[in-house]
mmCIF file of the N, C-alpha and C atoms, coordinates in Angstrom:
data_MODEL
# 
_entry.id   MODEL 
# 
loop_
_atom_site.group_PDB 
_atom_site.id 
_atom_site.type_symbol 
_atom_site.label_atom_id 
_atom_site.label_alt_id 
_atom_site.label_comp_id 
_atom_site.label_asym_id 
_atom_site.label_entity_id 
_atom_site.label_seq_id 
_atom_site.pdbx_PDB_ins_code 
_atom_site.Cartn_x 
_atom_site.Cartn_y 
_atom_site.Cartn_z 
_atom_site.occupancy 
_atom_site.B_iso_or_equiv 
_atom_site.pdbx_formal_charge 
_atom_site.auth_seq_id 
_atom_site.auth_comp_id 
_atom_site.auth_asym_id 
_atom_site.auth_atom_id 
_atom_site.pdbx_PDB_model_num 
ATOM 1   N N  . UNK A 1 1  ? -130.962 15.029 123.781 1.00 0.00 ? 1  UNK A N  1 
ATOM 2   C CA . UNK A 1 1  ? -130.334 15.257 122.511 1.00 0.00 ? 1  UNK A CA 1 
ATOM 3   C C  . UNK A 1 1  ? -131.440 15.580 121.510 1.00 0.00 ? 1  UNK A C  1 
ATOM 4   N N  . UNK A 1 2  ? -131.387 16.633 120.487 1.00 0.00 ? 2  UNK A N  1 
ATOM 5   C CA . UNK A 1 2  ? -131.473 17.080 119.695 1.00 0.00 ? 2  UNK A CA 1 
ATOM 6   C C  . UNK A 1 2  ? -131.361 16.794 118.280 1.00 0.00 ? 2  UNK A C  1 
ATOM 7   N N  . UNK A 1 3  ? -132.197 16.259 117.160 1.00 0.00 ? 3  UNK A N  1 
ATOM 8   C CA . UNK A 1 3  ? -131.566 16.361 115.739 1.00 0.00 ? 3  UNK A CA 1 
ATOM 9   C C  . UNK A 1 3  ? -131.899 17.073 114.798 1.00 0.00 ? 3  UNK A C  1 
ATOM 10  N N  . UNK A 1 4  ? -131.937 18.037 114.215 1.00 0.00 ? 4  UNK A N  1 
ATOM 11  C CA . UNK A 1 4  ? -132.864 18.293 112.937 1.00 0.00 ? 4  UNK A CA 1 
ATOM 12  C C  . UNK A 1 4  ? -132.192 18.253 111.767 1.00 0.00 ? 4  UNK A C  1 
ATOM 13  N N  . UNK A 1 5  ? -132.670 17.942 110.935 1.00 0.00 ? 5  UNK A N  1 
ATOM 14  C CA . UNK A 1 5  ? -132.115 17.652 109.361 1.00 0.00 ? 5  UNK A CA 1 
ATOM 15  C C  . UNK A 1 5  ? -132.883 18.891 108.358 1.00 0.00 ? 5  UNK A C  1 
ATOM 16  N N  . UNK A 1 6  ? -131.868 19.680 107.863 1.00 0.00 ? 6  UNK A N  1 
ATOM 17  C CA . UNK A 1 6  ? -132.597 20.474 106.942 1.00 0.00 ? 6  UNK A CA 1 
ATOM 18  C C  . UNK A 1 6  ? -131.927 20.082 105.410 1.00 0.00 ? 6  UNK A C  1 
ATOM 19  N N  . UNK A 1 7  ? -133.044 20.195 104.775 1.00 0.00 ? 7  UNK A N  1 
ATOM 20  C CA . UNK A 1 7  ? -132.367 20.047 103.177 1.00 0.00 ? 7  UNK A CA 1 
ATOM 21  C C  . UNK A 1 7  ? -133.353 20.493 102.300 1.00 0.00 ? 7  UNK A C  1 
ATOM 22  N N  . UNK A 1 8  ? -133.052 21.030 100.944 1.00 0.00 ? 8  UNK A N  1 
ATOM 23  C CA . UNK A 1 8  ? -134.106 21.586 100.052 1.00 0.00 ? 8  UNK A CA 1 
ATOM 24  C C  . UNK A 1 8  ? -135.442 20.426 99.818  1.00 0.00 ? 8  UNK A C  1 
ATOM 25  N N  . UNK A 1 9  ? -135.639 19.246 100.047 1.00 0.00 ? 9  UNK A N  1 
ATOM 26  C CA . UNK A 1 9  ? -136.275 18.483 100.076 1.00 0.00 ? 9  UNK A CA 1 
ATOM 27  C C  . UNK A 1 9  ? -137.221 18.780 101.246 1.00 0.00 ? 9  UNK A C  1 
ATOM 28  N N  . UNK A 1 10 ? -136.861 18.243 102.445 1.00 0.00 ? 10 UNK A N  1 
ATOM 29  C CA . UNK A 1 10 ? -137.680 18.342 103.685 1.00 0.00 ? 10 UNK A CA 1 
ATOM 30  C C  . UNK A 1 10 ? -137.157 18.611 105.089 1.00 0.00 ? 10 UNK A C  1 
ATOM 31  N N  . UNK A 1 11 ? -137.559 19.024 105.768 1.00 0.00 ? 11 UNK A N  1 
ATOM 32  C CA . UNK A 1 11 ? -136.970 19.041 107.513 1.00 0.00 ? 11 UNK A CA 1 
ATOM 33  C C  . UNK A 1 11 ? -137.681 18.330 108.219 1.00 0.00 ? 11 UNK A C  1 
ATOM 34  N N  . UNK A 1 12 ? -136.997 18.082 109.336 1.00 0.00 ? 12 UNK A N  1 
ATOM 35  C CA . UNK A 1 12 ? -137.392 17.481 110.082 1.00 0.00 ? 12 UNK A CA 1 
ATOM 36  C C  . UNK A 1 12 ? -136.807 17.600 111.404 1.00 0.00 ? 12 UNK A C  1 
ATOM 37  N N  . UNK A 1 13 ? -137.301 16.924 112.634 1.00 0.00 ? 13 UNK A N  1 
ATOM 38  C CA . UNK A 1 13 ? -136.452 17.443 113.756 1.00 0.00 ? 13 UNK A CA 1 
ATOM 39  C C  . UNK A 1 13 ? -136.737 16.220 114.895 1.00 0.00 ? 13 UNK A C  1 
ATOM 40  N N  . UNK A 1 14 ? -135.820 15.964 115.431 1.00 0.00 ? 14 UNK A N  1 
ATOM 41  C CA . UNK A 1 14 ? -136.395 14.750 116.625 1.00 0.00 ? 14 UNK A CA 1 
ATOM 42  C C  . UNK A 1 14 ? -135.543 14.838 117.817 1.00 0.00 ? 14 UNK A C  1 
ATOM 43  N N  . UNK A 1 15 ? -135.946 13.789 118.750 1.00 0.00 ? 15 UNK A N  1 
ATOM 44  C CA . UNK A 1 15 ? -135.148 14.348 119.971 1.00 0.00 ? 15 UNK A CA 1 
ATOM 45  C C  . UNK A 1 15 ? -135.243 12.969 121.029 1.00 0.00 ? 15 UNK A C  1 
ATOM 46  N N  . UNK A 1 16 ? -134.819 12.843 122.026 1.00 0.00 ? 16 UNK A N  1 
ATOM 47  C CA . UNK A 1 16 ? -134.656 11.930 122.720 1.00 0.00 ? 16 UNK A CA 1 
ATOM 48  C C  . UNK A 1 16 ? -133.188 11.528 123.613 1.00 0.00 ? 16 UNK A C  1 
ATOM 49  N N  . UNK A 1 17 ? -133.066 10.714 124.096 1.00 0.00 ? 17 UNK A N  1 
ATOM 50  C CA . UNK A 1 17 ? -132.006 10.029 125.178 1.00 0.00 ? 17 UNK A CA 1 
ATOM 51  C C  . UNK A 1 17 ? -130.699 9.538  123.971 1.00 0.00 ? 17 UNK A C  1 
ATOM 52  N N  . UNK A 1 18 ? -129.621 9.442  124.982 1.00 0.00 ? 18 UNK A N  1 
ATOM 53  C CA . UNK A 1 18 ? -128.662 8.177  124.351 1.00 0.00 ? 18 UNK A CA 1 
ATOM 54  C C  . UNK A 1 18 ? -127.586 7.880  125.588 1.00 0.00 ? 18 UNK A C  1 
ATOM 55  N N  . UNK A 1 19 ? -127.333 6.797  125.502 1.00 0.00 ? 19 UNK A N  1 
ATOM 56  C CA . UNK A 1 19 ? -126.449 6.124  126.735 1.00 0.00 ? 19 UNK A CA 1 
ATOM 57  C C  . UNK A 1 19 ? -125.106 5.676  125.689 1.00 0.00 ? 19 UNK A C  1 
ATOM 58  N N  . UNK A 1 20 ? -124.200 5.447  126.418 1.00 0.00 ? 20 UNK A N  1 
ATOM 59  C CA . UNK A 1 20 ? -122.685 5.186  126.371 1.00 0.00 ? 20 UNK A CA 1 
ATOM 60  C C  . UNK A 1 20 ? -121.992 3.616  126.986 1.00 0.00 ? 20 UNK A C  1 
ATOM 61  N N  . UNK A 1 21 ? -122.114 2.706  125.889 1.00 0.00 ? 21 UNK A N  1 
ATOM 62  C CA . UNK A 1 21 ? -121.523 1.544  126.658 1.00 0.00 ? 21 UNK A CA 1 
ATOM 63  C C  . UNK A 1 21 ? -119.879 1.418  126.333 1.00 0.00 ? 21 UNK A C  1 
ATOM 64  N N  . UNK A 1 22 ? -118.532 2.009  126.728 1.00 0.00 ? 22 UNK A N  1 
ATOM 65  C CA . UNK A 1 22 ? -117.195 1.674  126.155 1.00 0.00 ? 22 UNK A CA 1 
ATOM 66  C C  . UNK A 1 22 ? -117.290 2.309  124.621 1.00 0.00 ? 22 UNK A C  1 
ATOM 67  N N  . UNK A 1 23 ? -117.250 1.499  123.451 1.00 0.00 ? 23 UNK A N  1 
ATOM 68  C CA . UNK A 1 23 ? -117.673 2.329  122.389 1.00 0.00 ? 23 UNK A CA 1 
ATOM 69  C C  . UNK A 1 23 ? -118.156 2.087  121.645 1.00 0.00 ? 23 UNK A C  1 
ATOM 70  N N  . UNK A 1 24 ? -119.294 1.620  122.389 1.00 0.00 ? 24 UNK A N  1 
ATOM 71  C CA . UNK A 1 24 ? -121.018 1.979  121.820 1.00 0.00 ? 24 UNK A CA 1 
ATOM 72  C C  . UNK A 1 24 ? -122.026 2.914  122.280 1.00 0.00 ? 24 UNK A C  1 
ATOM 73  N N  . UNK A 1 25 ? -122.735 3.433  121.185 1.00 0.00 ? 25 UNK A N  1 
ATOM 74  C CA . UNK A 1 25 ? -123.986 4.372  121.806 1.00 0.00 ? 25 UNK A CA 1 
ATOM 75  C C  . UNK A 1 25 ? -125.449 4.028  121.051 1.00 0.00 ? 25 UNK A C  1 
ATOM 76  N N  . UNK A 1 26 ? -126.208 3.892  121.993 1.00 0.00 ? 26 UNK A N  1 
ATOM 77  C CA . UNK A 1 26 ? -127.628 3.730  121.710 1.00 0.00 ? 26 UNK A CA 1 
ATOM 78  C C  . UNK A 1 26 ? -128.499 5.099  122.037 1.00 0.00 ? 26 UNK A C  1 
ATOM 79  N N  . UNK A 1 27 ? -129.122 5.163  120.978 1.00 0.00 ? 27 UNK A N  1 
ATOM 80  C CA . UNK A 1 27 ? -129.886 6.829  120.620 1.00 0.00 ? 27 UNK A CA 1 
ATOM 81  C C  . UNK A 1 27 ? -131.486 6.097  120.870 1.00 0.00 ? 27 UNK A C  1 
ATOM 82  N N  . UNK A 1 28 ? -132.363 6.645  121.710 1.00 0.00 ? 28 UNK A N  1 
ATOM 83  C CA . UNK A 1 28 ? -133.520 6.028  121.548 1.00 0.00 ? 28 UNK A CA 1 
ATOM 84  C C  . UNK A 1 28 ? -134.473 7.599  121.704 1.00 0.00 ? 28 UNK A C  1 
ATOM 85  N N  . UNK A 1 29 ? -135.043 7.701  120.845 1.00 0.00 ? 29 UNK A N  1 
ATOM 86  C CA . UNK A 1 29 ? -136.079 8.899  120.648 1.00 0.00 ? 29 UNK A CA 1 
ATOM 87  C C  . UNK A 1 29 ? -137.639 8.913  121.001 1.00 0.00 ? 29 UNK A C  1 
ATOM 88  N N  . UNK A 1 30 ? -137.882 9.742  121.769 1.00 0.00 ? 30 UNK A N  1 
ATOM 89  C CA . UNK A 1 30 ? -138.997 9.726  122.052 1.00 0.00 ? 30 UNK A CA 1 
ATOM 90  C C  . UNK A 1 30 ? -139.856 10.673 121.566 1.00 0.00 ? 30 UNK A C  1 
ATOM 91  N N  . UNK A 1 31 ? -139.323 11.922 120.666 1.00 0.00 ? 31 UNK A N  1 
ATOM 92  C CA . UNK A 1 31 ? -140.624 12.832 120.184 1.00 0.00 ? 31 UNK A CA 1 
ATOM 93  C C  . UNK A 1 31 ? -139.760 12.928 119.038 1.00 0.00 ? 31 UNK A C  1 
ATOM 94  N N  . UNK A 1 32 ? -140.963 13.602 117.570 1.00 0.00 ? 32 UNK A N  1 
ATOM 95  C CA . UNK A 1 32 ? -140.172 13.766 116.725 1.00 0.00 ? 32 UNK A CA 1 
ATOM 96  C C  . UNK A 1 32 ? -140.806 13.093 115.465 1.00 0.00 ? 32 UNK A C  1 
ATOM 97  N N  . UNK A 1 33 ? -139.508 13.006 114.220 1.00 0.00 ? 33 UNK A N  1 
ATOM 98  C CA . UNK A 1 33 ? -139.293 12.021 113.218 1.00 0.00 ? 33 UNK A CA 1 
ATOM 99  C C  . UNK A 1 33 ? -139.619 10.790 113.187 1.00 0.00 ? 33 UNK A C  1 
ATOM 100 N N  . UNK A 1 34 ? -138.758 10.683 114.548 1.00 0.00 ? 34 UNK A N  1 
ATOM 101 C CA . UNK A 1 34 ? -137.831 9.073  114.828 1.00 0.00 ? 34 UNK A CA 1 
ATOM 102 C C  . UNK A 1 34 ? -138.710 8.512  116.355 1.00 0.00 ? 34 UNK A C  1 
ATOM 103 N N  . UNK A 1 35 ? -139.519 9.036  116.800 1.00 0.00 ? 35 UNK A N  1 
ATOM 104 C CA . UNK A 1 35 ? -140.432 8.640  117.778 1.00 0.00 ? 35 UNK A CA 1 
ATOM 105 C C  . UNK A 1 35 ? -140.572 7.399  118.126 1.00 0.00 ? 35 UNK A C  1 
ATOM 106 N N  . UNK A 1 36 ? -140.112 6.727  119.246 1.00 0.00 ? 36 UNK A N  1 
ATOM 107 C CA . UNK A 1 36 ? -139.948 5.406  119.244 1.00 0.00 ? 36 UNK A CA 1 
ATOM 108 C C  . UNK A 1 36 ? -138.941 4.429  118.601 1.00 0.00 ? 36 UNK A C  1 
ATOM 109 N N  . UNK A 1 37 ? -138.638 5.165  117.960 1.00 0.00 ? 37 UNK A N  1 
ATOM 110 C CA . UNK A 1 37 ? -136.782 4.220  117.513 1.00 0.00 ? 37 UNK A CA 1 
ATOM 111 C C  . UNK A 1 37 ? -135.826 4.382  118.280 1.00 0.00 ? 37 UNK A C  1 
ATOM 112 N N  . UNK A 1 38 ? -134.972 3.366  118.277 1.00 0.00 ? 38 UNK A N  1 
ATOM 113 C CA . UNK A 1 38 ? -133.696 2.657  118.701 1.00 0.00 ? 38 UNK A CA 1 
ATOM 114 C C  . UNK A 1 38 ? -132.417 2.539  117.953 1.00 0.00 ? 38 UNK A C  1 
ATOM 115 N N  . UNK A 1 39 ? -131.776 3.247  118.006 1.00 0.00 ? 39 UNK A N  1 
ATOM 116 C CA . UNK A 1 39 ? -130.699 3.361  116.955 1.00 0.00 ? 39 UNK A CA 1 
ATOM 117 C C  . UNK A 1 39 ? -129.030 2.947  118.063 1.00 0.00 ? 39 UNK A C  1 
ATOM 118 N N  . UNK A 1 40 ? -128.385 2.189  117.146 1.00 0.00 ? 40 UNK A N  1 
ATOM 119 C CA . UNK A 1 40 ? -127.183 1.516  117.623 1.00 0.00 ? 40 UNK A CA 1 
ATOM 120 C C  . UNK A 1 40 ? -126.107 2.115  117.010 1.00 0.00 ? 40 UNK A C  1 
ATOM 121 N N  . UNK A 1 41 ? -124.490 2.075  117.915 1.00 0.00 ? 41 UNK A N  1 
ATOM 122 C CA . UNK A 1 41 ? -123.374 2.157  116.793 1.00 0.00 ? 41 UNK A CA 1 
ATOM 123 C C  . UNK A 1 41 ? -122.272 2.273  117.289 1.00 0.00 ? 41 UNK A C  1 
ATOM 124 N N  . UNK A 1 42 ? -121.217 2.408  116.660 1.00 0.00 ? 42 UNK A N  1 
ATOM 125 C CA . UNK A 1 42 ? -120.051 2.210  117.460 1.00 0.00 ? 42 UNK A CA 1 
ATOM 126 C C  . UNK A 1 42 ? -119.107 3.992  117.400 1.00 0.00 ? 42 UNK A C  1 
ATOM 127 N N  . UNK A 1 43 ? -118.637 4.380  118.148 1.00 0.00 ? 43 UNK A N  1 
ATOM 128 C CA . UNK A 1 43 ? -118.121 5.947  118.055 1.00 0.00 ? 43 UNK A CA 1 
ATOM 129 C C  . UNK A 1 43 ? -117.215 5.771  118.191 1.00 0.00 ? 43 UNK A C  1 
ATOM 130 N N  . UNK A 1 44 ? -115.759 6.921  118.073 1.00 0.00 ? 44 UNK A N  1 
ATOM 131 C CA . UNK A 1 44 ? -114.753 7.464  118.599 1.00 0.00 ? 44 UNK A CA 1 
ATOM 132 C C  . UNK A 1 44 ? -114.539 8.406  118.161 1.00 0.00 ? 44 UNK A C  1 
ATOM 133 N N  . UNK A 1 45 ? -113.700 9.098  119.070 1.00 0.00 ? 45 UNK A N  1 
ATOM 134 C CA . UNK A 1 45 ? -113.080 10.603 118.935 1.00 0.00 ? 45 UNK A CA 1 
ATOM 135 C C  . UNK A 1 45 ? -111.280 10.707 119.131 1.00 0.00 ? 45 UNK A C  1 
ATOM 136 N N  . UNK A 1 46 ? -110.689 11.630 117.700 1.00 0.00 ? 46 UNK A N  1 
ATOM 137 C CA . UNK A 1 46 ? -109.796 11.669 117.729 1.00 0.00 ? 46 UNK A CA 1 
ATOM 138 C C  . UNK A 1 46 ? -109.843 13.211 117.300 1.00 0.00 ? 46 UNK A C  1 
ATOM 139 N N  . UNK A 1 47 ? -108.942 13.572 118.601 1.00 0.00 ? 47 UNK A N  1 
ATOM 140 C CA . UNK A 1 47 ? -108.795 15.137 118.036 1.00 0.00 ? 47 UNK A CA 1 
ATOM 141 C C  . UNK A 1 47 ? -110.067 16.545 117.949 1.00 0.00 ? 47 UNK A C  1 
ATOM 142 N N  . UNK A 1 48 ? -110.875 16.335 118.825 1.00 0.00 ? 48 UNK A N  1 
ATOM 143 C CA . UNK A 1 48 ? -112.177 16.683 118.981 1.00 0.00 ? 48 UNK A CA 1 
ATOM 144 C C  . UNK A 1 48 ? -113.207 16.459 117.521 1.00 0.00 ? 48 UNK A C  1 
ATOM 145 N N  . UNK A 1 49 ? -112.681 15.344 116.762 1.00 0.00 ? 49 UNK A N  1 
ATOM 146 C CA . UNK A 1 49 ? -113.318 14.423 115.905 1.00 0.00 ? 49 UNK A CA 1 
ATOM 147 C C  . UNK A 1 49 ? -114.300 13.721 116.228 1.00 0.00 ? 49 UNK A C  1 
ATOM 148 N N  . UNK A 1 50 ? -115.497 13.597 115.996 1.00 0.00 ? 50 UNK A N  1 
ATOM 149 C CA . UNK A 1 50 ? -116.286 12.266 116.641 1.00 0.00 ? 50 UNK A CA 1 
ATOM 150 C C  . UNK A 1 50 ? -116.624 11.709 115.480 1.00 0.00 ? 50 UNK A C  1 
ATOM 151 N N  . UNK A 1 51 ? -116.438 10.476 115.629 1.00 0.00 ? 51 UNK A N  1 
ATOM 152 C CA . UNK A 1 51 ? -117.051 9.228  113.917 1.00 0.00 ? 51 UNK A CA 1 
ATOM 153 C C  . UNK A 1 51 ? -117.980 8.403  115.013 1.00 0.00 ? 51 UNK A C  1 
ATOM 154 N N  . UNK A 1 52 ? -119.013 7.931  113.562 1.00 0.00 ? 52 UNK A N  1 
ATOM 155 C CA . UNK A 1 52 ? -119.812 7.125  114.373 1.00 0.00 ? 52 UNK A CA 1 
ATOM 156 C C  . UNK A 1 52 ? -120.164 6.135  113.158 1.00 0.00 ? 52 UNK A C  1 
ATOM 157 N N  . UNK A 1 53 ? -119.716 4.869  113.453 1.00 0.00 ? 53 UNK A N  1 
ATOM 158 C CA . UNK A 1 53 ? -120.072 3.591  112.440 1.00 0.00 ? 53 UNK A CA 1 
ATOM 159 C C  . UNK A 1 53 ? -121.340 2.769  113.278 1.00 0.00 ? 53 UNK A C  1 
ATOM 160 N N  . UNK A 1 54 ? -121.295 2.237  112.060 1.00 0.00 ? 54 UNK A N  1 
ATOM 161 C CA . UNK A 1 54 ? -122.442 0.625  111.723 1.00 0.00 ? 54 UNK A CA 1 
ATOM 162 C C  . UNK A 1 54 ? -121.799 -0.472 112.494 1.00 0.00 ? 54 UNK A C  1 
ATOM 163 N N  . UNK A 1 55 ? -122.894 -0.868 113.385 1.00 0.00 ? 55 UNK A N  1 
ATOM 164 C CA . UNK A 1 55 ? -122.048 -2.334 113.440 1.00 0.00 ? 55 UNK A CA 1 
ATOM 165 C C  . UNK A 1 55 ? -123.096 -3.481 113.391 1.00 0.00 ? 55 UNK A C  1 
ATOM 166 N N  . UNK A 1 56 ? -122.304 -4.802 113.010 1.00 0.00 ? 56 UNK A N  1 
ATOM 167 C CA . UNK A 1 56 ? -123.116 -5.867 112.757 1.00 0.00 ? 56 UNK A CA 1 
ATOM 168 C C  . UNK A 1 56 ? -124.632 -5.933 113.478 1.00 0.00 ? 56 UNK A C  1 
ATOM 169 N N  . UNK A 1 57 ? -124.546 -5.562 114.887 1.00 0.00 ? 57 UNK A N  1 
ATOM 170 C CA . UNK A 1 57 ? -125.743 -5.690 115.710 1.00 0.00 ? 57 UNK A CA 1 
ATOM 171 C C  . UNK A 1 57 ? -126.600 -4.647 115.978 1.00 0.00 ? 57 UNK A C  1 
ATOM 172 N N  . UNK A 1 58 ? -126.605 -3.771 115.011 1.00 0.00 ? 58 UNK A N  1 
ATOM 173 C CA . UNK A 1 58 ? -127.024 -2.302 115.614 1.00 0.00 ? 58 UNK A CA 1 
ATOM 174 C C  . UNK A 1 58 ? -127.347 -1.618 114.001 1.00 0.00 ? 58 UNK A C  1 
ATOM 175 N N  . UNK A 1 59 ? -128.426 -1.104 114.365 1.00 0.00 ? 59 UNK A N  1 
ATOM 176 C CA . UNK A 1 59 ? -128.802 0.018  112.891 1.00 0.00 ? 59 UNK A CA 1 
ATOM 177 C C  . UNK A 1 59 ? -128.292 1.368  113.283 1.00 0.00 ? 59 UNK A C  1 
ATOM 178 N N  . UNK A 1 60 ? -128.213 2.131  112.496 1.00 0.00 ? 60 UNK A N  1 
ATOM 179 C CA . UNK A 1 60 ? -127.668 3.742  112.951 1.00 0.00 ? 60 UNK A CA 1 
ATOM 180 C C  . UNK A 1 60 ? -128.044 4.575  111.118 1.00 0.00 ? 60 UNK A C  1 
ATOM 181 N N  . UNK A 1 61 ? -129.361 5.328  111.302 1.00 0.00 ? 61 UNK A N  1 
ATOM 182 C CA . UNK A 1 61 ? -129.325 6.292  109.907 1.00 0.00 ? 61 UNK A CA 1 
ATOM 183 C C  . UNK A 1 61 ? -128.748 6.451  109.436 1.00 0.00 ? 61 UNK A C  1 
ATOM 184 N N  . UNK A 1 62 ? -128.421 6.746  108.244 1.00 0.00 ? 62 UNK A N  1 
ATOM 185 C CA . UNK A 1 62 ? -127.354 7.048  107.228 1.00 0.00 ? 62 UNK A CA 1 
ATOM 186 C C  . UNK A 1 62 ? -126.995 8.778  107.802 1.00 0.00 ? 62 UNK A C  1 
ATOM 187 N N  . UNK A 1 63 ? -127.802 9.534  108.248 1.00 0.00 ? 63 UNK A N  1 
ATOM 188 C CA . UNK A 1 63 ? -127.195 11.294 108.402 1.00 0.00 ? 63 UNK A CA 1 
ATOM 189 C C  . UNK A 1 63 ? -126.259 11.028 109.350 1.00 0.00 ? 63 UNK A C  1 
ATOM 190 N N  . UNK A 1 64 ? -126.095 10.038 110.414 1.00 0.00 ? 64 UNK A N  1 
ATOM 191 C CA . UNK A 1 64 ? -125.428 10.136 111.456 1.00 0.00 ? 64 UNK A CA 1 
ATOM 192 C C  . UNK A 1 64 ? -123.765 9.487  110.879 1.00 0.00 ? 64 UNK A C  1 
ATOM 193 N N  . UNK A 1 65 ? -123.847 9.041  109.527 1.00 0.00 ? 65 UNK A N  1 
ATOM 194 C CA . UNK A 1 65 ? -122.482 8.556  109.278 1.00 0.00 ? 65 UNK A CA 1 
ATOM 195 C C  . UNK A 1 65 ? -121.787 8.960  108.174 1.00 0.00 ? 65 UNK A C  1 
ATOM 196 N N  . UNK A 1 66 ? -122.619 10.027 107.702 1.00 0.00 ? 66 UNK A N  1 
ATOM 197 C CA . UNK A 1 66 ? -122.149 10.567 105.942 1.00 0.00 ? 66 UNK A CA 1 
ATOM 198 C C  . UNK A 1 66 ? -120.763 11.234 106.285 1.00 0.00 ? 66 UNK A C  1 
ATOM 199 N N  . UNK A 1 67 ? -120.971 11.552 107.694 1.00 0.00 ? 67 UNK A N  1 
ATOM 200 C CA . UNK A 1 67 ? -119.756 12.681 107.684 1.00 0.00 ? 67 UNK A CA 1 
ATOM 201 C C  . UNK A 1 67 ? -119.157 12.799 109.368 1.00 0.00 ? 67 UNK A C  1 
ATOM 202 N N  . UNK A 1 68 ? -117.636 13.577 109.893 1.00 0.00 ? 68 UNK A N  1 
ATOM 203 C CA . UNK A 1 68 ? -117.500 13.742 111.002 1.00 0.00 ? 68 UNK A CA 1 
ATOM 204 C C  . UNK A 1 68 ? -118.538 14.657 111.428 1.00 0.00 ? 68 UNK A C  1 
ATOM 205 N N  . UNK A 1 69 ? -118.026 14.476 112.986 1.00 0.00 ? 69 UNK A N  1 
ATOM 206 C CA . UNK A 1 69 ? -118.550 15.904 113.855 1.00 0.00 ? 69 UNK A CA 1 
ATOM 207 C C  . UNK A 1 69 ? -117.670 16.353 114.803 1.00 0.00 ? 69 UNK A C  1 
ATOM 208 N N  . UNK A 1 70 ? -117.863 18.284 114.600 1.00 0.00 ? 70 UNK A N  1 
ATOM 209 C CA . UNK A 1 70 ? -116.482 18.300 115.214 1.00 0.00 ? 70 UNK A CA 1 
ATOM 210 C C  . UNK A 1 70 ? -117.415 19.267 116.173 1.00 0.00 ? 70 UNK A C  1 
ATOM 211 N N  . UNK A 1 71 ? -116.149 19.328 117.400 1.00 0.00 ? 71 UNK A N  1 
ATOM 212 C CA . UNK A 1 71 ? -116.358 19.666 118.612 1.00 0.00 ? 71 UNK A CA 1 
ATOM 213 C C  . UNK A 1 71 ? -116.467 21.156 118.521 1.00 0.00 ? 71 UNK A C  1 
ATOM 214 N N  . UNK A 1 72 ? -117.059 21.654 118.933 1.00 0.00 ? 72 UNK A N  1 
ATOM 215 C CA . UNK A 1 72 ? -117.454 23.413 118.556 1.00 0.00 ? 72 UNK A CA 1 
ATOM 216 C C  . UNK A 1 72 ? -116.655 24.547 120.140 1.00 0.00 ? 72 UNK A C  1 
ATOM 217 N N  . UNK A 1 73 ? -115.126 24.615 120.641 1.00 0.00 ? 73 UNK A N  1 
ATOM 218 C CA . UNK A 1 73 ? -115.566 25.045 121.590 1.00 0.00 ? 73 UNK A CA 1 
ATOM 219 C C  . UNK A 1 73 ? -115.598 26.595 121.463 1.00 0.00 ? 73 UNK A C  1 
# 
């Protein structure tokens, strides 16, 4: 997986693994921004919708929750 963030401020770009427990996902990055982080959270998809929240036990960036993501086919 893939991220880059563009904005009139700064870019950036990172990349790394993520696994699937029921509905949780852990993002762990190995090159990049985010190099060595561990990011937690809880997902679902409705309607080729994907949301992705915060949960008590788990951090997850703020870009990954400002908004949906929709399925591109």
């Amino acid at each position: 997986m893939t991220n880059t963030q563009v904005n009139p401020v700064v870019s950036s770009s990172t990349s790394g693994t993520y696994a699937i427990d029921g509905d949780k996902v852990v993002l762990a990055f190995h090159e990049g921004a985010n190099h060595g982080e561990t990011f937690g959270g809880r997902w679902s998809v409705f309607r080729d919708t994907l949301t992705v929240e915060r949960t008590t036990s788990a951090i997850l960036p703020t870009p990954y929750l400002v908004g949906t993501w929709t399925r591109v086919r």
